[in-house]
MITIGU-602746 format. One line per field, with one value per atom (N, C-alpha, C): atom name; x, y, z. Coordinates in Angstrom, 1 decimal, always signed. Each point is the difference from the previous one (the first is absolute). Layout:
N
site	(CA	...)
u	(X	...)
v	(Y	...)
w	(Z	...)
This chain:
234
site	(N	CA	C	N	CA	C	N	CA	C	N	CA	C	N	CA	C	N	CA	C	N	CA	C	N	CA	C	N	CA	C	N	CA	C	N	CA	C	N	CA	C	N	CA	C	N	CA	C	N	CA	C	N	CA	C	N	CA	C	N	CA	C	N	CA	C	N	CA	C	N	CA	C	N	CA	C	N	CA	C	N	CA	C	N	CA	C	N	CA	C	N	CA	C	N	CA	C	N	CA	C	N	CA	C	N	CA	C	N	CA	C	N	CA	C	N	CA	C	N	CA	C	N	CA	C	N	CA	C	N	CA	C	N	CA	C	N	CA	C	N	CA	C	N	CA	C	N	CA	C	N	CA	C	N	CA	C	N	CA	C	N	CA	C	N	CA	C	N	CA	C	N	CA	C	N	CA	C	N	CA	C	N	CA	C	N	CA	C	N	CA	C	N	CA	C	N	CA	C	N	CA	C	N	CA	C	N	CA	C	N	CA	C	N	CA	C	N	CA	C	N	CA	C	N	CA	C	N	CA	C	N	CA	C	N	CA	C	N	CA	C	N	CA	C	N	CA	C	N	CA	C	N	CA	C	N	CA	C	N	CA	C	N	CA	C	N	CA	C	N	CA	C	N	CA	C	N	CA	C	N	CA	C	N	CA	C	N	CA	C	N	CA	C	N	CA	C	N	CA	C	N	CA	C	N	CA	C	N	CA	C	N	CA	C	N	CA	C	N	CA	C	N	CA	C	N	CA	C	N	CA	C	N	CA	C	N	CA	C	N	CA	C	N	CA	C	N	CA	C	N	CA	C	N	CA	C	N	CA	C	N	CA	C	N	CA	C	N	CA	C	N	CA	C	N	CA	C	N	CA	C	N	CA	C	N	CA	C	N	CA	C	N	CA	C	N	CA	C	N	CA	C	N	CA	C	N	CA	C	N	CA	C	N	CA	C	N	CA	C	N	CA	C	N	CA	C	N	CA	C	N	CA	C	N	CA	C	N	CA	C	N	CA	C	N	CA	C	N	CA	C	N	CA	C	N	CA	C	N	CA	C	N	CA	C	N	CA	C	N	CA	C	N	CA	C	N	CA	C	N	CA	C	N	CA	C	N	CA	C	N	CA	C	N	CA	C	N	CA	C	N	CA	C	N	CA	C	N	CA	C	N	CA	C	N	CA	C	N	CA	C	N	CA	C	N	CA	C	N	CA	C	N	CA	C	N	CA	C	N	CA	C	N	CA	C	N	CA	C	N	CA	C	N	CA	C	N	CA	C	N	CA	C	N	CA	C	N	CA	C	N	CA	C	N	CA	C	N	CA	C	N	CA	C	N	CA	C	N	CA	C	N	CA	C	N	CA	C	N	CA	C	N	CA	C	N	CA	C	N	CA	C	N	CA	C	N	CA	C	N	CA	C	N	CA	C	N	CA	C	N	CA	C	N	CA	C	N	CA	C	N	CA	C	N	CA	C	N	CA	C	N	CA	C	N	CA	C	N	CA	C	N	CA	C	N	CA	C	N	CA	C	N	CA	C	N	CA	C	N	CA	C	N	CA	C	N	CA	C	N	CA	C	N	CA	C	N	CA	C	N	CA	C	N	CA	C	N	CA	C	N	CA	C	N	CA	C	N	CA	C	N	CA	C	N	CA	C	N	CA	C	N	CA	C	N	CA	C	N	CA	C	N	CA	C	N	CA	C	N	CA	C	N	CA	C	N	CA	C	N	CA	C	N	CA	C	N	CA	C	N	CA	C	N	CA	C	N	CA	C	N	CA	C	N	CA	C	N	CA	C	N	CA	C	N	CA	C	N	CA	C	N	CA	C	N	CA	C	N	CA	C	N	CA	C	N	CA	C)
u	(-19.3	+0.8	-0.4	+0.7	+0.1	+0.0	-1.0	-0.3	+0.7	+0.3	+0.4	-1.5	+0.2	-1.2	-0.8	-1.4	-0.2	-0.1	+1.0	+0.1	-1.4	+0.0	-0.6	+0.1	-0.5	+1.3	-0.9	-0.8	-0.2	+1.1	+0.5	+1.0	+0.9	+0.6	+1.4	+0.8	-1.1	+1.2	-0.3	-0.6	-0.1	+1.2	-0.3	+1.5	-0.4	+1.1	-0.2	+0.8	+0.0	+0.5	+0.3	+0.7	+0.4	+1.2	-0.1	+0.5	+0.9	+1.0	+0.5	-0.7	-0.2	-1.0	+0.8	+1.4	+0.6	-0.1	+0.0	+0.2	-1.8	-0.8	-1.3	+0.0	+0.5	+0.3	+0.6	+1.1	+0.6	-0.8	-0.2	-0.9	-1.1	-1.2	-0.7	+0.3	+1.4	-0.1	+0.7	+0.2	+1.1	-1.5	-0.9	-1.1	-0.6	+0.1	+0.1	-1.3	-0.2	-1.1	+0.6	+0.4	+1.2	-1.3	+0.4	-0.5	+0.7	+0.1	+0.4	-0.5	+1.0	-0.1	+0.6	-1.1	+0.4	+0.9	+0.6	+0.5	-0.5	-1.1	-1.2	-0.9	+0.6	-0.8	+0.8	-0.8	+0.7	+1.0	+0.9	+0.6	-0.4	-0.5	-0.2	-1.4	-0.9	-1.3	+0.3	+1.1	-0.1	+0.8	+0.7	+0.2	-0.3	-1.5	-1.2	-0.2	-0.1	+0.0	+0.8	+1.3	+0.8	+0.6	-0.2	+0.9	+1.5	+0.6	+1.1	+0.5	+1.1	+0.6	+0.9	-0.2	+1.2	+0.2	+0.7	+0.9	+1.0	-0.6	+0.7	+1.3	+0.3	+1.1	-0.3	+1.2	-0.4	+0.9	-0.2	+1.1	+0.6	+1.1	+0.9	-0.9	+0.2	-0.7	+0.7	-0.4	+0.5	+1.1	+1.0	+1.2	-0.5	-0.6	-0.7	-0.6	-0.5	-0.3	+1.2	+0.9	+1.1	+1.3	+0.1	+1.0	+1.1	-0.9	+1.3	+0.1	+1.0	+0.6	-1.0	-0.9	-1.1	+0.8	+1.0	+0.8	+0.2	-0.4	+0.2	-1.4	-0.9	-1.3	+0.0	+1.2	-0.3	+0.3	+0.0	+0.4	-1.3	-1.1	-1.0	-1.3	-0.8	-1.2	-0.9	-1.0	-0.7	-1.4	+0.0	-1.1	+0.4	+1.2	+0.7	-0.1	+0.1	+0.5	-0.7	-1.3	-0.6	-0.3	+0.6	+0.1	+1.1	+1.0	+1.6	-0.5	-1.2	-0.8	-1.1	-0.6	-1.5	-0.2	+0.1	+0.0	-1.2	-1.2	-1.2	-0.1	+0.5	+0.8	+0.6	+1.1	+1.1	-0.8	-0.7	-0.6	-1.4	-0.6	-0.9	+0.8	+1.2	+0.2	+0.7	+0.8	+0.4	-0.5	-1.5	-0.6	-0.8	-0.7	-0.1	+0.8	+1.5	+1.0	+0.2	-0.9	-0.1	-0.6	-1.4	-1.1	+0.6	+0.2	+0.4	+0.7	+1.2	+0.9	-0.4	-0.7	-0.6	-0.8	-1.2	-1.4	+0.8	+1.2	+0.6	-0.6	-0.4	-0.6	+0.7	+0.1	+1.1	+0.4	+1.4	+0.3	+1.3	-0.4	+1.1	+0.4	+1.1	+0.6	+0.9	-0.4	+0.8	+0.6	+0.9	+0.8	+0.1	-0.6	-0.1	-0.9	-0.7	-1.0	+1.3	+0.7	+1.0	+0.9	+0.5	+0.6	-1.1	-1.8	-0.9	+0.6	-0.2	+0.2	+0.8	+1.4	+1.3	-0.4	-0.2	+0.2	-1.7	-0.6	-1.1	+0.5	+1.2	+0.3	+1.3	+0.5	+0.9	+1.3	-0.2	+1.1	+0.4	+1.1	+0.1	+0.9	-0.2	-0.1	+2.0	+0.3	+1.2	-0.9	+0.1	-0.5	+0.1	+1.3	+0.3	+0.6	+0.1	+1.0	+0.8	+1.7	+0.8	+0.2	+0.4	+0.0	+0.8	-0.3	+1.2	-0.5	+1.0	-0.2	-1.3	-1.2	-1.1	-1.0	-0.6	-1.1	-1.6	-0.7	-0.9	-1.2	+0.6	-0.7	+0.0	-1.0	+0.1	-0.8	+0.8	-0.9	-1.2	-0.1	-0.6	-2.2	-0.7	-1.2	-0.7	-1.0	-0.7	+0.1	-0.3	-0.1	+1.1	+0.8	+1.4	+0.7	+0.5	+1.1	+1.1	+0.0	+1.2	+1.5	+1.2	+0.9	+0.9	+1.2	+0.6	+1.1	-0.1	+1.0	-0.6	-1.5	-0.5	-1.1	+0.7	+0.2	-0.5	-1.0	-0.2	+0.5	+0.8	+0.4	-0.8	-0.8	-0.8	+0.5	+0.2	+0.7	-1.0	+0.6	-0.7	-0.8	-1.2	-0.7	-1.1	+0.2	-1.1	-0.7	-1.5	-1.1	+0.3	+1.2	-0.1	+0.5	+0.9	+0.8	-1.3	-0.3	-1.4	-0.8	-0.5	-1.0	+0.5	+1.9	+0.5	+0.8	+0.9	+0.8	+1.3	+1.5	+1.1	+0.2	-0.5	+0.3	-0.6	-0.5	-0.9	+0.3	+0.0	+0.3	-1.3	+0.0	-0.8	-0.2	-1.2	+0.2	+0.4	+0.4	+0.3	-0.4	-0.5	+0.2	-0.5	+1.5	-0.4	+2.1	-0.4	+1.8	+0.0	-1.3	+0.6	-0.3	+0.8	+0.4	-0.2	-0.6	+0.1	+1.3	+0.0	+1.4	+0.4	-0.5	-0.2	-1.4	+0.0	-1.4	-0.7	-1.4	-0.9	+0.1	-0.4	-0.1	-1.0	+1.1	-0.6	-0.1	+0.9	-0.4	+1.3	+0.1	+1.2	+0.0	+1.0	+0.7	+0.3	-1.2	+0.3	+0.3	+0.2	+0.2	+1.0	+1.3	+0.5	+0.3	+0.6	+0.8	+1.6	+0.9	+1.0	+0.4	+0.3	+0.3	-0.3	-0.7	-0.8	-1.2	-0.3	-1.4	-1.1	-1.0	-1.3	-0.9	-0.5	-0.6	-1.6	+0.2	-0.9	+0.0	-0.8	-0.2	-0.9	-0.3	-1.2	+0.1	-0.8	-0.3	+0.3	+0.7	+0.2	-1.6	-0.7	-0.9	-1.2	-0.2	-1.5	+0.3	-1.5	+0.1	-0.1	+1.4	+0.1	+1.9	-0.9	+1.0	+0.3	+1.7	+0.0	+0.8	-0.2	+0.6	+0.8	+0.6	+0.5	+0.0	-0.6	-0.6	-0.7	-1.1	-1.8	-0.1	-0.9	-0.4	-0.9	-0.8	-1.0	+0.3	+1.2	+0.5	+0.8	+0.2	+1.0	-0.8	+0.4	-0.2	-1.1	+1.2	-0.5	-0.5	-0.5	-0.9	+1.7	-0.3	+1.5	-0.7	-1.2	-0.4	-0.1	+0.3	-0.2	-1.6	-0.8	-1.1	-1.0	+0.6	-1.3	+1.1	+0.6	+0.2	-0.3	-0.5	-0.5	-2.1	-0.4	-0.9	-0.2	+0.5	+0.2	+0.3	+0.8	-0.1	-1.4	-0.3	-1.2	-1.4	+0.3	-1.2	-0.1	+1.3	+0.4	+0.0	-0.3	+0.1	-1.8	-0.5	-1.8	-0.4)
v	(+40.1	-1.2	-0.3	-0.6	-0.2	-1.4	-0.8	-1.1	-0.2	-1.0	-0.7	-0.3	+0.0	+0.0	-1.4	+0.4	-1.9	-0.4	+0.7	-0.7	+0.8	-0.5	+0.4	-0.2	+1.1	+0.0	-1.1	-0.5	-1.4	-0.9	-0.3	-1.0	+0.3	+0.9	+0.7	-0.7	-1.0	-0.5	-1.7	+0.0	-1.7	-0.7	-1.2	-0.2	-0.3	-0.5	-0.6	-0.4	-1.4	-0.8	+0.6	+0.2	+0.9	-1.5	+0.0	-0.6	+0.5	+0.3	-0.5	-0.7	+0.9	-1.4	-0.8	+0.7	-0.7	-1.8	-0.7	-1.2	-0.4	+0.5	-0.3	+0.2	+1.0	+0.1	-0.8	-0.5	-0.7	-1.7	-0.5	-0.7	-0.4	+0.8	+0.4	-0.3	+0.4	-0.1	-1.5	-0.5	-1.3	-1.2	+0.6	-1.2	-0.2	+0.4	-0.3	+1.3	-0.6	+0.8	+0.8	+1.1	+0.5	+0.1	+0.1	-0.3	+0.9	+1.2	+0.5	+0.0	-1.0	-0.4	+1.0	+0.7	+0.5	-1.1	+0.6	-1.0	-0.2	+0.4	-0.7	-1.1	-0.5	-1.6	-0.5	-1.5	-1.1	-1.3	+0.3	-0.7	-1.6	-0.4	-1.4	-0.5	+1.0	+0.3	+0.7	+0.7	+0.6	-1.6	-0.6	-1.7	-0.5	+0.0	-0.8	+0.7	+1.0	+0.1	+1.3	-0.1	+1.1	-1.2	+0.0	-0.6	+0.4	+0.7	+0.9	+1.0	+0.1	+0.8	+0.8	+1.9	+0.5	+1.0	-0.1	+1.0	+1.1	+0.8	+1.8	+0.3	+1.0	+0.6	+1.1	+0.3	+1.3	+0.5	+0.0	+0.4	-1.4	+0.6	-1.3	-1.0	-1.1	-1.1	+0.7	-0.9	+0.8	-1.0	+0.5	-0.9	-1.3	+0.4	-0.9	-1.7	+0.2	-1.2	-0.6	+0.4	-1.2	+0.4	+0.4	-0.1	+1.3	+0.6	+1.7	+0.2	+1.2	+1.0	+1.2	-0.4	+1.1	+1.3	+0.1	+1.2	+0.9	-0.1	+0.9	+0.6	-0.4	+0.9	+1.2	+0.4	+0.4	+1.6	+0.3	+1.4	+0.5	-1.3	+0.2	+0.6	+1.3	+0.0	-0.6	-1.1	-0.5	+1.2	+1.1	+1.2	+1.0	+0.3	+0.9	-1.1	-1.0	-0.6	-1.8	-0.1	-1.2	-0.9	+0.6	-1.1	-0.9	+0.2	-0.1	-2.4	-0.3	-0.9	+0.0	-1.2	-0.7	-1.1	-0.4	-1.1	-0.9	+0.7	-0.5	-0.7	+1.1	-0.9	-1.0	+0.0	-0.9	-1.4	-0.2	-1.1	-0.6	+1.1	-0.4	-0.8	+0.7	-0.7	-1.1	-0.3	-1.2	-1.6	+0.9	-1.3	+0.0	+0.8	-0.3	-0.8	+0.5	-0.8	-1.7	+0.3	-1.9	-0.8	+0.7	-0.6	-0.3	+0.7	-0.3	-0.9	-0.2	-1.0	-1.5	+0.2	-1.0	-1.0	+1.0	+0.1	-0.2	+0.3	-0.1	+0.6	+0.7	+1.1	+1.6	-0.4	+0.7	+1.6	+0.3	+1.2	+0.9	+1.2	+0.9	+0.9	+0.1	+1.0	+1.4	+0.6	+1.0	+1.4	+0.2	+0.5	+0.1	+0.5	-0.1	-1.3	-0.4	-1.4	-1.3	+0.6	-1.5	+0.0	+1.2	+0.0	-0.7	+0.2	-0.4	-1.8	-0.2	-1.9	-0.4	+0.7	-0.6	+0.1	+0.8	+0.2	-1.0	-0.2	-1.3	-0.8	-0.4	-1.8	+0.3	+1.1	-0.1	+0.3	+1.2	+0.1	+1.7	+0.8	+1.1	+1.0	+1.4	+0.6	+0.8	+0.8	+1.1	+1.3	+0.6	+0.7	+1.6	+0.1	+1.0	-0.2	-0.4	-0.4	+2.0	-0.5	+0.6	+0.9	+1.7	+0.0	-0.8	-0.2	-1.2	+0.5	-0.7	+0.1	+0.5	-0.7	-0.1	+0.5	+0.9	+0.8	-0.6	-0.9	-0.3	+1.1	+1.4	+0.3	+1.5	-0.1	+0.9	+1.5	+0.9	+1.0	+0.5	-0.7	+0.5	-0.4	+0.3	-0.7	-1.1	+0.1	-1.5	-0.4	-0.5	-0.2	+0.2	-1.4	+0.0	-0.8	-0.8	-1.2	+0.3	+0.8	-0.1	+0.7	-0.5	+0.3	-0.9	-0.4	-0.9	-0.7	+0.6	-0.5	-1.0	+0.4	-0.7	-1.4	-0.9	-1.0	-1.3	-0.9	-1.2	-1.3	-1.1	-0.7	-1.6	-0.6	-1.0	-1.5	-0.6	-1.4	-0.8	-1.0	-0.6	-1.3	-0.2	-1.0	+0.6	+0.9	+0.8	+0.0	+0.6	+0.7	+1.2	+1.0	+1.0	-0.3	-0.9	+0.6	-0.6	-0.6	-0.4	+1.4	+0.5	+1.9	+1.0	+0.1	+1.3	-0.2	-1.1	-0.2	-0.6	+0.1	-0.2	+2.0	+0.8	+1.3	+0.8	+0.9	+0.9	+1.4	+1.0	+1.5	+0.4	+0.1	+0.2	+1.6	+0.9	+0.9	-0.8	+1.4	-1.0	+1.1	-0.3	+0.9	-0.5	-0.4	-0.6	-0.3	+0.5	+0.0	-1.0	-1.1	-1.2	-0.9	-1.6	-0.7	-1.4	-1.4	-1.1	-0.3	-0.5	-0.4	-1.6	-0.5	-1.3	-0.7	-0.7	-0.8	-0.7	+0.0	-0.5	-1.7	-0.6	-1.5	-0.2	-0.9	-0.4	+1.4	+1.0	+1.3	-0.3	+0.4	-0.2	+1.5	+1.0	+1.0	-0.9	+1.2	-0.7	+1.6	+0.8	+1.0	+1.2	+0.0	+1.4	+0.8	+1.8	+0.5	-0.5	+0.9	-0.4	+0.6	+0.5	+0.3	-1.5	-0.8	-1.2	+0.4	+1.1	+0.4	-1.1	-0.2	-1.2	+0.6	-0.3	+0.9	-1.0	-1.1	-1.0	-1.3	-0.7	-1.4	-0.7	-0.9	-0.8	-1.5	-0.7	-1.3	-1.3	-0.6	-0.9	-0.9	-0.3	-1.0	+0.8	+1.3	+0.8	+1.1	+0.5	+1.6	+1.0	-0.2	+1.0	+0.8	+1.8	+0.3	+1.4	+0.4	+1.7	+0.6	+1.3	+0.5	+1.7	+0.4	+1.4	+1.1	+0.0	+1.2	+0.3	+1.0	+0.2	-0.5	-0.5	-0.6	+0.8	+0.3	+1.0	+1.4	+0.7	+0.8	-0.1	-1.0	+0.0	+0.4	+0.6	+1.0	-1.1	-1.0	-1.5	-1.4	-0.3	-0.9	-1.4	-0.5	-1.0	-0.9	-0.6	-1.6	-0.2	+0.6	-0.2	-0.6	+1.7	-0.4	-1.1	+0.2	-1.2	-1.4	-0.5	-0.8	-0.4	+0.8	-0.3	-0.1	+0.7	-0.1	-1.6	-0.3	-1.5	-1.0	+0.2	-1.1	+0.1	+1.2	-0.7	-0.2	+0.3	-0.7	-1.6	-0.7	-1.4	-0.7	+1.0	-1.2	+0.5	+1.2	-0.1	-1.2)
w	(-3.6	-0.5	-1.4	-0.7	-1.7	+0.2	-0.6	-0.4	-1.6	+0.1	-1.8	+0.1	-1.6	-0.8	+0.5	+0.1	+0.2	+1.2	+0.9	+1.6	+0.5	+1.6	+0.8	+1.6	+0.3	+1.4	+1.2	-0.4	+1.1	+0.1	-1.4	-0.3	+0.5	+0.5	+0.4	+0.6	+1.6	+0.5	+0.1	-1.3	-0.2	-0.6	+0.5	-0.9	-1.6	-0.5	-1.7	-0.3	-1.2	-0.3	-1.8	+0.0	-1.7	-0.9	-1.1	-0.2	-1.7	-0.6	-1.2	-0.6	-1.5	-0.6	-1.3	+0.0	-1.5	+0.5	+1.1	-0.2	-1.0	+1.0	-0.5	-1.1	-1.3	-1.4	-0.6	+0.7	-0.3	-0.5	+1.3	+0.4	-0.9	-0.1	-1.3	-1.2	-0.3	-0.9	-1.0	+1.5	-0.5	+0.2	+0.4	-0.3	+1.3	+0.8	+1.7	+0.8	+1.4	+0.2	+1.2	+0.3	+1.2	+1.0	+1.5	+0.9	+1.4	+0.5	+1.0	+1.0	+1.0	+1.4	+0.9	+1.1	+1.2	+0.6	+1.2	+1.1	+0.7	+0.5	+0.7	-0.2	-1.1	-0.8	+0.5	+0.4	+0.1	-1.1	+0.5	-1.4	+0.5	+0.8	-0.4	-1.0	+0.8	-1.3	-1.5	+0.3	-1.4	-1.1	+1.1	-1.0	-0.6	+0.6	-0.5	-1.6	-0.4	-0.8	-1.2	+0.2	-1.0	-0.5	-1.4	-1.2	+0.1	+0.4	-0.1	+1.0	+0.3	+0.7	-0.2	+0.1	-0.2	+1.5	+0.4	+0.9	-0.7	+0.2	-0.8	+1.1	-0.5	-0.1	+1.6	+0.6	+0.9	+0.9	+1.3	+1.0	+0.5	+0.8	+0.6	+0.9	+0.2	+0.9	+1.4	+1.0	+0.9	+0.6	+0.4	+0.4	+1.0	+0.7	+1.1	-1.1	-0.8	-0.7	-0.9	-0.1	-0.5	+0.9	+1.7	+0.7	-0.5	-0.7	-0.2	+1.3	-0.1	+0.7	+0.0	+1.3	+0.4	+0.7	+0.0	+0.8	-1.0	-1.1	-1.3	+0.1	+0.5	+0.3	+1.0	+0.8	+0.5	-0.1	-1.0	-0.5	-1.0	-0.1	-1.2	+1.3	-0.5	+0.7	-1.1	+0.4	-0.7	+0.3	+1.0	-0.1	-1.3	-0.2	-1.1	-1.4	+0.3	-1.5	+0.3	-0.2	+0.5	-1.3	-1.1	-1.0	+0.0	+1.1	-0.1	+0.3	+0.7	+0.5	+0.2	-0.1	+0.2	+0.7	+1.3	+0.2	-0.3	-0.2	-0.1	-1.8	-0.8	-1.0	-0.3	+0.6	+0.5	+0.3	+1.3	+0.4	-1.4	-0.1	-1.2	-1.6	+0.3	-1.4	+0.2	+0.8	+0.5	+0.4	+0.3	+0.2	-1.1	-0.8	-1.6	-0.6	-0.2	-0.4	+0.1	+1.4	+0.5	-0.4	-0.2	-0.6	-1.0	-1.0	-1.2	-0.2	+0.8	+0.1	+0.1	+0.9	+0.6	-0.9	-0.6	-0.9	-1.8	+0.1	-1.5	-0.6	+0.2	-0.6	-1.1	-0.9	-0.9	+0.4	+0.5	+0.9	-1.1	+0.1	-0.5	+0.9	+0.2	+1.3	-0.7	+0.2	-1.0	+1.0	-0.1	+0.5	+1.7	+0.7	+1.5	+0.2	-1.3	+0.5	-0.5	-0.4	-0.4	+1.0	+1.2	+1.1	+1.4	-0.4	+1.0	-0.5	-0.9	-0.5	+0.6	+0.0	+0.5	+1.6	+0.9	+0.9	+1.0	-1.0	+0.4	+0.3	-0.9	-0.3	+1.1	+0.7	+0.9	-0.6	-1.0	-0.2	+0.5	-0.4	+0.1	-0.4	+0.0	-1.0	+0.3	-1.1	+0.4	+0.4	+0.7	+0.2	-0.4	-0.6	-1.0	-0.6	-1.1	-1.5	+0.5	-0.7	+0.0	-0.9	-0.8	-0.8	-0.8	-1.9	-0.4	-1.1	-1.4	-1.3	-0.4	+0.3	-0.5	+1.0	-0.5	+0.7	+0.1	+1.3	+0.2	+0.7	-0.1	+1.1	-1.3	-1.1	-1.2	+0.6	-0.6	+0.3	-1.0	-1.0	-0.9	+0.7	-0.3	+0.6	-1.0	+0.2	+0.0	-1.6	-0.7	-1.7	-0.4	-0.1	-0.1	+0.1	-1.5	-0.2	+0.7	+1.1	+0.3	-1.1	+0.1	-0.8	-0.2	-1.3	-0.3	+1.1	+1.1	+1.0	+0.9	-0.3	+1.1	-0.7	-0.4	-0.8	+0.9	+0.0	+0.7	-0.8	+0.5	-0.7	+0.7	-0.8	+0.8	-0.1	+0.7	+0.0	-1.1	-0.9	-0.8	+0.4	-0.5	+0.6	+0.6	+0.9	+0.8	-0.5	+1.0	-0.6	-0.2	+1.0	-0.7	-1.2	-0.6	-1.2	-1.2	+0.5	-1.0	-0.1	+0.9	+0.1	-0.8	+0.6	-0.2	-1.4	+0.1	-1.2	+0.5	-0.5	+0.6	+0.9	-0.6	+0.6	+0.0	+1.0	+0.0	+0.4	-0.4	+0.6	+0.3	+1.8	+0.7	+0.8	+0.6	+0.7	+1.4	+0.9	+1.4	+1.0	+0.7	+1.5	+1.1	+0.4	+1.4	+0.5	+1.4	+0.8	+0.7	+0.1	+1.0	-1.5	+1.1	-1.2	+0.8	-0.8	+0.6	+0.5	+0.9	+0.7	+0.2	+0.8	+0.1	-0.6	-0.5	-1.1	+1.1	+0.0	+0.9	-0.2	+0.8	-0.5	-1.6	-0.6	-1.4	-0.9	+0.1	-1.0	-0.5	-1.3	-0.7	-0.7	+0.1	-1.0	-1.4	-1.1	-1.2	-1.0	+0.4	-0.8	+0.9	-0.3	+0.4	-0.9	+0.6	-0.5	-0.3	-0.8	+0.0	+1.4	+1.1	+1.3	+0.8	-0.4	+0.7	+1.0	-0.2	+0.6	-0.6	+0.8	+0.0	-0.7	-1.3	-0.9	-0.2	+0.2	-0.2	+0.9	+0.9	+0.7	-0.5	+0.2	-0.1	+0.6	+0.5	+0.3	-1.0	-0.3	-0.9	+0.2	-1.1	+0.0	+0.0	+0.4	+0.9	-0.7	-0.2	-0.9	+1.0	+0.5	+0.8	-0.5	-0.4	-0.2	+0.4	+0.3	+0.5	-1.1	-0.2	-0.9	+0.9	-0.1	+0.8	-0.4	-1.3	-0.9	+0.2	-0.9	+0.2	-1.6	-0.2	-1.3	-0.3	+0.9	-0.1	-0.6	+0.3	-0.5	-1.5	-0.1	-1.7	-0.8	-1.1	-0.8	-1.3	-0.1	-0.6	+1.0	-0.1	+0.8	+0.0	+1.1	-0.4	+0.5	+0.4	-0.1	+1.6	+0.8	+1.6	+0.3	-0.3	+0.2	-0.8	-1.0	-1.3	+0.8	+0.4	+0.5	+1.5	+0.6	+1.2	-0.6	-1.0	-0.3	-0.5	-1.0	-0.7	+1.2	+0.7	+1.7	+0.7	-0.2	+0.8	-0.8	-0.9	-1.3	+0.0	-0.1	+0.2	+0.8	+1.1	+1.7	-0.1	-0.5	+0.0	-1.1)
């Protein structure tokens, strides 16, 4: 058997927690100290003390938590394709989400974490945007403004339009879509299609964005603004 360099075959059938590190660069570099949480922490302890909260990007929630159509599972083997869901995910970040909520504790939800927000406060999701005009679901990979079609326009007054601007051309990839707004979430940024590109909490620094910020090529103010929230509530 052929080892990758470095391994060792004790490890083989442990598990592991691997993580993406552009947020933490990101992070870093906006002034902030990044922090990766297994889902085996408790998010009521971890309350006690995170300045800040981000929820990343990933696979679908599972229909079971905002009342989908679980009959669409039943053609998926989660033994062939077990990223397709996480429920242990799913529950961890939800109740993270709460704390936060709860704790006021300054929260960024970014793409599948801005569908975890909505679907905390009771709201829920489309569960596959249609094809249409504007392409959310890009083939291109990670590091990437996106393209001129795919245009965010943010309502004025907001926090987002205070972060992003009046418009932003964003990367995208993701086929579900807020559907119904959770209690107290307000849609403050769409596409021209009326896809949900941006929410937030009127009054609370709590905000979702449906992009990766992490991935723009140019930094667009997501993360140094979840950094600066929770500098101000420390």
């Amino acid at each position: 058997m052929e080892l990758v360099k470095g391994s060792h075959p004790g490890y083989g059938h442990r598990l592991t927690d691997s993580f993406i590190s552009d947020f933490a660069d990101r992070i870093s570099r906006a002034g902030g100290v990044p922090v990766m949480l297994p889902y085996d922490a408790d998010p009521v302890a971890l309350g006690d003390w995170l300045s800040g909260v981000l929820i990343t990007g990933g696979q679908d929630m599972h229909p079971s938590c905002w009342g989908g159509d679980e009959s669409v599972l039943s053609g998926i083997d989660p033994v062939v394709d077990p990223s397709v869901h996480d429920r242990s995910r799913d529950e961890f970040e939800i109740a993270l989400t709460r704390v936060a909520l709860e704790r006021q504790i300054p929260l960024l939800g970014v793409c599948r974490g801005m569908q975890v927000l909505n679907v905390t406060l009771g709201g829920t999701l489309v569960p596959d945007l249609q094809v249409g005009s504007i392409e959310h679901l890009m083939a291109v990979g990670p590091l990437s403004d996106g393209d001129p079609e795919h245009v965010v326009t943010f309502d004025a007054g907001t926090t987002a339009q205070k972060v992003f601007g009046d418009r932003l051309m964003t990367n995208s990839w993701h086929h579900q879509a807020i559907d119904v707004c959770g209690d107290g979430l307000v849609i403050t940024g769409r596409t021209d299609d009326g896809v949900a590109e941006s929410v937030e909490l009127p009054g609370a620094a709590v905000l979702g964005v449906q992009w990766h910020p992490e991935w723009m090529t140019a930094e667009d103010g997501a993360l140094r603004w979840l950094v600066d929230a929770a500098g101000e509530r420390s």
